[in-house]
C-alpha positions as a Markdown table, in Angstrom:
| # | Residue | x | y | z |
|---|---|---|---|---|
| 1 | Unk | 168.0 | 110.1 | 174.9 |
| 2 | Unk | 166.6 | 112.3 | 171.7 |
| 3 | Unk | 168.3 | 115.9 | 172.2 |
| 4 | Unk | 165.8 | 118.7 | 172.6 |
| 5 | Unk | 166.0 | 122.0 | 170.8 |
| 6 | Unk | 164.2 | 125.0 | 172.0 |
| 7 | Unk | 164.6 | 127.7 | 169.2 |
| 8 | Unk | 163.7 | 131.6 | 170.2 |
| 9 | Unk | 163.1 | 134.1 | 168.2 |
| 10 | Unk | 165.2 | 137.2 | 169.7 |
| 11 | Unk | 163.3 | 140.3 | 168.7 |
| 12 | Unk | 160.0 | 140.5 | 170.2 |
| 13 | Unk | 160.2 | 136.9 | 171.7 |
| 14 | Unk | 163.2 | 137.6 | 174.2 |
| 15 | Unk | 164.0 | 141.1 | 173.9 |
| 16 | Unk | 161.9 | 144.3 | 173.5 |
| 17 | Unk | 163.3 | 146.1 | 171.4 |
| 18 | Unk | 160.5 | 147.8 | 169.0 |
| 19 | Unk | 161.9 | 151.7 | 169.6 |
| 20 | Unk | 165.2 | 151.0 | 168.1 |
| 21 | Unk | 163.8 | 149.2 | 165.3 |
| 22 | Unk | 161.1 | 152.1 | 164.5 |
| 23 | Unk | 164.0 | 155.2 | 165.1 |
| 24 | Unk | 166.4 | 153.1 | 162.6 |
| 25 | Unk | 163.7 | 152.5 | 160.0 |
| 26 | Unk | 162.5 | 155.9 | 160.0 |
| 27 | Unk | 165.5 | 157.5 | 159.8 |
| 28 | Unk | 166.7 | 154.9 | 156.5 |
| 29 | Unk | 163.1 | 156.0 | 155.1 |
| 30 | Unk | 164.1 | 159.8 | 156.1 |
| 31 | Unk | 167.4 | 159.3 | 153.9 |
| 32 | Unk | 165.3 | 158.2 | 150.9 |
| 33 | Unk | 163.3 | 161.3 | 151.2 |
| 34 | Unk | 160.1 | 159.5 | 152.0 |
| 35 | Unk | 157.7 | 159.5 | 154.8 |
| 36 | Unk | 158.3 | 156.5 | 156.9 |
| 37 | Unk | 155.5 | 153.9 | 157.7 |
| 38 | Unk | 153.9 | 153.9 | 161.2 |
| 39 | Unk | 155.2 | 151.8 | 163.4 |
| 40 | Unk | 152.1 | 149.3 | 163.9 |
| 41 | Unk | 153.7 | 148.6 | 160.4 |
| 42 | Unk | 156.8 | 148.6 | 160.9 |
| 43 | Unk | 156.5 | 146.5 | 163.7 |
| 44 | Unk | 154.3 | 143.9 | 161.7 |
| 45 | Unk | 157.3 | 143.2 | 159.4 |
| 46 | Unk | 159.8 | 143.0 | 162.5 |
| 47 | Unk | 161.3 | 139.4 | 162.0 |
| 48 | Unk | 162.1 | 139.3 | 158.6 |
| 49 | Unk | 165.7 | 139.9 | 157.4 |
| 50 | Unk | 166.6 | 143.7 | 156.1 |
| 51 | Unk | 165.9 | 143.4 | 152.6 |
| 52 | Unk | 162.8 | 141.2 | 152.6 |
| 53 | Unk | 161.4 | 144.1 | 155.3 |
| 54 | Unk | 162.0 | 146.9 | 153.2 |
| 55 | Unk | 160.0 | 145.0 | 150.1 |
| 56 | Unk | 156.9 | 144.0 | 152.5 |
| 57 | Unk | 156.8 | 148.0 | 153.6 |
| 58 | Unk | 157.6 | 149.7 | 150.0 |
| 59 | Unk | 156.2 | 146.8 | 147.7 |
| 60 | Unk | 156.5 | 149.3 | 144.4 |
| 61 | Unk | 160.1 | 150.3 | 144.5 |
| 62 | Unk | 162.8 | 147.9 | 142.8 |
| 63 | Unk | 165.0 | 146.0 | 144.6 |
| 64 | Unk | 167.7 | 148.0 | 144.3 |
| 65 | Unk | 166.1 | 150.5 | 146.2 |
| 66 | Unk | 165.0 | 148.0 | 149.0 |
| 67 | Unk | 169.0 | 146.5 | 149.0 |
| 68 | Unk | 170.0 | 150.6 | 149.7 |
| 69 | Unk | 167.4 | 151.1 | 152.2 |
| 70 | Unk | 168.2 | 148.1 | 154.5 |
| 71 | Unk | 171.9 | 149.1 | 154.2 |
| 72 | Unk | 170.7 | 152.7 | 155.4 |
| 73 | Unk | 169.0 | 150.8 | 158.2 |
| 74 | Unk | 172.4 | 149.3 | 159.0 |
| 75 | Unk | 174.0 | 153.0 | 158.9 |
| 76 | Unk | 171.3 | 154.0 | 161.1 |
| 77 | Unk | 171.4 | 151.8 | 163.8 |
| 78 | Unk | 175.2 | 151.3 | 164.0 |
| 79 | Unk | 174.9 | 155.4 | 164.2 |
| 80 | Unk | 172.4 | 155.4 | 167.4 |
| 81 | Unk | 174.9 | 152.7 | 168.7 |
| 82 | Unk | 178.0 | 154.7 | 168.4 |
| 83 | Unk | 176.7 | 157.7 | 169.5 |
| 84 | Unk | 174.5 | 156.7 | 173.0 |
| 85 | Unk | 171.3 | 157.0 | 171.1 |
| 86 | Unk | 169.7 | 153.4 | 171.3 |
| 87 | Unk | 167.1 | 153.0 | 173.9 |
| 88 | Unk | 167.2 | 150.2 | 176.4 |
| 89 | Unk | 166.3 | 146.7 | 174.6 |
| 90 | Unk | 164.9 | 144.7 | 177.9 |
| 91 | Unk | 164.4 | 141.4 | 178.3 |
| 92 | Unk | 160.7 | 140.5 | 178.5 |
| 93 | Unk | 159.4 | 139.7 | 181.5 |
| 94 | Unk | 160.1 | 136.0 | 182.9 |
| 95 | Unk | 162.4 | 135.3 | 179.7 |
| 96 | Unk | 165.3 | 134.7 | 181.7 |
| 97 | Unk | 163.7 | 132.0 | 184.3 |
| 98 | Unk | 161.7 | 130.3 | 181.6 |
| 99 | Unk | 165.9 | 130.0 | 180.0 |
| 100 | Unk | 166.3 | 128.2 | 183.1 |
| 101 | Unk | 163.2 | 126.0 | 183.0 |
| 102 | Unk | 164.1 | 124.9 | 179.7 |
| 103 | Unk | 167.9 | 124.2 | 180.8 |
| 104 | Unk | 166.6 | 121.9 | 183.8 |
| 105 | Unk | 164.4 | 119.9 | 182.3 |
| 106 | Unk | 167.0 | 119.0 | 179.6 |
| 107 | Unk | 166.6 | 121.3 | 176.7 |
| 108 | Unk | 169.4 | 122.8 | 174.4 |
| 109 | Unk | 168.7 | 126.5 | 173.5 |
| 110 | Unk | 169.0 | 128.1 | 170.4 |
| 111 | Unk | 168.2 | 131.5 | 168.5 |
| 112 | Unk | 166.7 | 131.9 | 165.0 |
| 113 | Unk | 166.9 | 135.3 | 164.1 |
| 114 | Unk | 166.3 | 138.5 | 161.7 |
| 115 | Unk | 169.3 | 140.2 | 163.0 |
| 116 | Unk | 172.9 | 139.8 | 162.2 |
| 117 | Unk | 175.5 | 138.0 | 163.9 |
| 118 | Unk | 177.0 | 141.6 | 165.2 |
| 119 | Unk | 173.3 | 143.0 | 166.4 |
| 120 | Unk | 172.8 | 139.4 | 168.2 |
| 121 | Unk | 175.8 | 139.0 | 169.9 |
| 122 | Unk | 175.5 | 142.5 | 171.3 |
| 123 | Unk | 172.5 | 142.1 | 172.5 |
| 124 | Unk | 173.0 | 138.6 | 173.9 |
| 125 | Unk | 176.1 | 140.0 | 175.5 |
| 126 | Unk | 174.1 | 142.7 | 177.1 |
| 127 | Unk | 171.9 | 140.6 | 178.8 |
| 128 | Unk | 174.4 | 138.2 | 179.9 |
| 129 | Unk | 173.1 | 135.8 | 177.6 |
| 130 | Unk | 176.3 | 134.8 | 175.6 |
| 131 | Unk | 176.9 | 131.4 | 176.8 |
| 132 | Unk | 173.3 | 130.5 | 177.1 |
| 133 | Unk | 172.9 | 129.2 | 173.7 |
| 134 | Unk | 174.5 | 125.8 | 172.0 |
| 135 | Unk | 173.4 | 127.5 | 168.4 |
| 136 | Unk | 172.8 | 131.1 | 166.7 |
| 137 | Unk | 171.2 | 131.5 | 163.4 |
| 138 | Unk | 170.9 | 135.0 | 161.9 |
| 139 | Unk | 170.0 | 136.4 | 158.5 |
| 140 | Unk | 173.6 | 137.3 | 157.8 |
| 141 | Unk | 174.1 | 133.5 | 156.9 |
| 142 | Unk | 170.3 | 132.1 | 156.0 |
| 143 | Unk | 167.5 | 133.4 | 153.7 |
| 144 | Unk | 164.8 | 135.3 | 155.4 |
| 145 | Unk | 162.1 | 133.7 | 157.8 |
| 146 | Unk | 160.0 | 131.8 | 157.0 |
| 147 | Unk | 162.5 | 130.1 | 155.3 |
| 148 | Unk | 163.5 | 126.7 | 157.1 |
| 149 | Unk | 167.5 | 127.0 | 156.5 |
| 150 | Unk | 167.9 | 128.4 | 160.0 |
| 151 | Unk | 166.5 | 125.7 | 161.8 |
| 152 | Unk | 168.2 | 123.0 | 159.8 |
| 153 | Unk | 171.5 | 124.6 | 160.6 |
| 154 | Unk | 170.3 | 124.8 | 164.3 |
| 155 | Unk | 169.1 | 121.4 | 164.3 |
| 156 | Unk | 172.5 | 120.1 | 162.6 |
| 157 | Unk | 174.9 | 122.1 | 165.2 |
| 158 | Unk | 172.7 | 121.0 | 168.2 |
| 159 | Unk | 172.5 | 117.1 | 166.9 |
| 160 | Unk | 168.4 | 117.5 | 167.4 |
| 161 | Unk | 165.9 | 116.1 | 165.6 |
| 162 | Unk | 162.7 | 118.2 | 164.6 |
| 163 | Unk | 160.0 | 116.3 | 166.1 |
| 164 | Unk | 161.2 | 116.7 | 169.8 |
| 165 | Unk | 162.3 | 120.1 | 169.1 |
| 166 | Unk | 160.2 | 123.5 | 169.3 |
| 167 | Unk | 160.4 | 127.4 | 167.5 |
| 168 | Unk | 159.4 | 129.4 | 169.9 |
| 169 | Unk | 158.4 | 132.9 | 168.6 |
| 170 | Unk | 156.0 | 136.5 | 168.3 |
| 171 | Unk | 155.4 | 136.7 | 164.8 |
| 172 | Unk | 153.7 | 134.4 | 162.0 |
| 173 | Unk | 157.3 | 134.3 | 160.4 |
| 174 | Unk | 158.1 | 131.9 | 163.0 |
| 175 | Unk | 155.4 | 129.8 | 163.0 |
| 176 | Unk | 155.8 | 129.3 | 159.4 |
| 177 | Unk | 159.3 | 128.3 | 159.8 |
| 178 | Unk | 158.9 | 125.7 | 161.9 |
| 179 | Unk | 156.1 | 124.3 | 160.4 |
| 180 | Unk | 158.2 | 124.0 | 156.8 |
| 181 | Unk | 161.5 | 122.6 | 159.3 |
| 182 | Unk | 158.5 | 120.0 | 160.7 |
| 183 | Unk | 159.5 | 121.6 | 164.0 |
| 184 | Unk | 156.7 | 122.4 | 166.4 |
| 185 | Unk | 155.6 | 126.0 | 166.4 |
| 186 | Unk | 155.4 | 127.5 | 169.7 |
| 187 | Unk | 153.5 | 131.0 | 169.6 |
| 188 | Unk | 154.5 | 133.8 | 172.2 |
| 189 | Unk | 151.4 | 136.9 | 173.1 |
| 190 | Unk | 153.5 | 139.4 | 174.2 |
| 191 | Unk | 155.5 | 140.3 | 170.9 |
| 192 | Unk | 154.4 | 142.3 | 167.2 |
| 193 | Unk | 151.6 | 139.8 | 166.0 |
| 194 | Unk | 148.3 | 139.1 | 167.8 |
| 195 | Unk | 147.9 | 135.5 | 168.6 |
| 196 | Unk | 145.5 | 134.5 | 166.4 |
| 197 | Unk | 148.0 | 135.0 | 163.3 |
| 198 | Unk | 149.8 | 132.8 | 165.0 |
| 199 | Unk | 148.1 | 130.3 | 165.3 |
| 200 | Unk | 146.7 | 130.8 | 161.9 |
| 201 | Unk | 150.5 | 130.4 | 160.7 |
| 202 | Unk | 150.8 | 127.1 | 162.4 |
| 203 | Unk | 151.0 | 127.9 | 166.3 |
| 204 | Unk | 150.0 | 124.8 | 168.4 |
| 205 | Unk | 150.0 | 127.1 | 171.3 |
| 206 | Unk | 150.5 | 130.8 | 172.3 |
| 207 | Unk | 152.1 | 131.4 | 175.6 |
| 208 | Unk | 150.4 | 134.6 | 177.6 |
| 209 | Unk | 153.5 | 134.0 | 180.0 |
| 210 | Unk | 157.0 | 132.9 | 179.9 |
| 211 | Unk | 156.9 | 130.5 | 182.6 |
| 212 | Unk | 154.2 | 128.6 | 180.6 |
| 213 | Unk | 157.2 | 127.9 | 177.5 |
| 214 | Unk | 158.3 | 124.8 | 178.8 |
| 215 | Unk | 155.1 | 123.5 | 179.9 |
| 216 | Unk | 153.5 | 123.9 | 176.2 |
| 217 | Unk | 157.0 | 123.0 | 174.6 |
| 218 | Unk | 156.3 | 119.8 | 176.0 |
| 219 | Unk | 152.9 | 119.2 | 174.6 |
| 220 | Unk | 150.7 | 120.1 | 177.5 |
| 221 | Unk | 148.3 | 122.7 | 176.0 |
């Protein structure tokens, strides 16, 4: 039987975590000395890795200034971290019984994200989520979304081919992705780009709910 790969997107698809994001990116503008973007922006460009976010928000400074800034971002976080200061990052609702829909009817699960290995596995770990998934791709070891090298490493580790495998995920990052891996690109309504970017990007579907992930995973839109 052809393995099945379901690939989630973490920030925005499985996890809410928008105010951390926003409180770390304004404070790595704040260090810059420049007024920081509003966050319908900054959540827009939520997805891509560090270095690639900071270009698509300050598209005039050099790219030694976007390299500092995303490292400030790091500082930042890892700062709100170590002190108490991050705000609860919850699951969205009905993420972790669609998990379990896609386990019983025979999937493998995956993540594809913007985060590092260290932010994922925290936040995985948080949630209980650690052992849940047979592969984790992060931006520490891939080029930025849209990009395809994640899911051809999650495809390799998982021994799945693209064609019965999905990318399930909030922003048109992902549905680009998974269109250039010639993985089916699964849209998600409840995360930092309205639908109909999505399926602009390549979405054959956008889920309104999490319990209808497996049921459009599987073709049935």
């Amino acid at each position: 039987m052809t393995r099945r790969l379901a690939v989630f997107d973490c920030d925005g698809t499985l996890v809410d975590s928008q105010a951390n994001i926003c409180i770390a990116m304004e404070q790595s503008f704040a260090a810059h000395g420049l007024a920081a973007p509003d966050r319908v922006a900054i959540r827009r460009i939520v997805g891509l890795s560090l270095v690639e976010a900071m270009a698509a928000l300050l598209p005039d400074a050099a790219p030694e200034q976007h390299r500092d800034m995303a490292e400030d971002y790091k500082r930042a976080f890892q700062h709100l971290r170590g002190n108490g200061g991050l705000l609860d990052e919850p699951l969205f609702d009905g993420v972790g019984k669609a998990l379990d829909a896609f386990e019983a009817a025979g999937w493998l699960l995956g993540v594809a994200t913007g985060k590092s290995d260290r932010g994922l596995s925290l936040i995985l770990a948080h949630h209980g989520l650690s052992d849940r998934f047979v592969t984790l791709q992060t931006a520490d070891r891939h080029p930025s979304k849209p990009h395809p090298a994640m899911l051809h490493a999650a495809l390799t580790e998982a021994g799945a081919g693209p064609e019965g495998s999905v990318m399930i995920g909030d922003t048109s990052f992902d549905m680009a992705m998974g269109v250039a891996a010639g993985v089916r690109p699964i849209g998600v309504a409840w995360g930092y780009h309205d639908a109909h970017e999505l399926r602009d990007a390549g979405a054959l579907a956008v889920a309104d709910r999490a319990d209808e992930l497996v049921r459009l995973s599987q073709g049935t839109y």
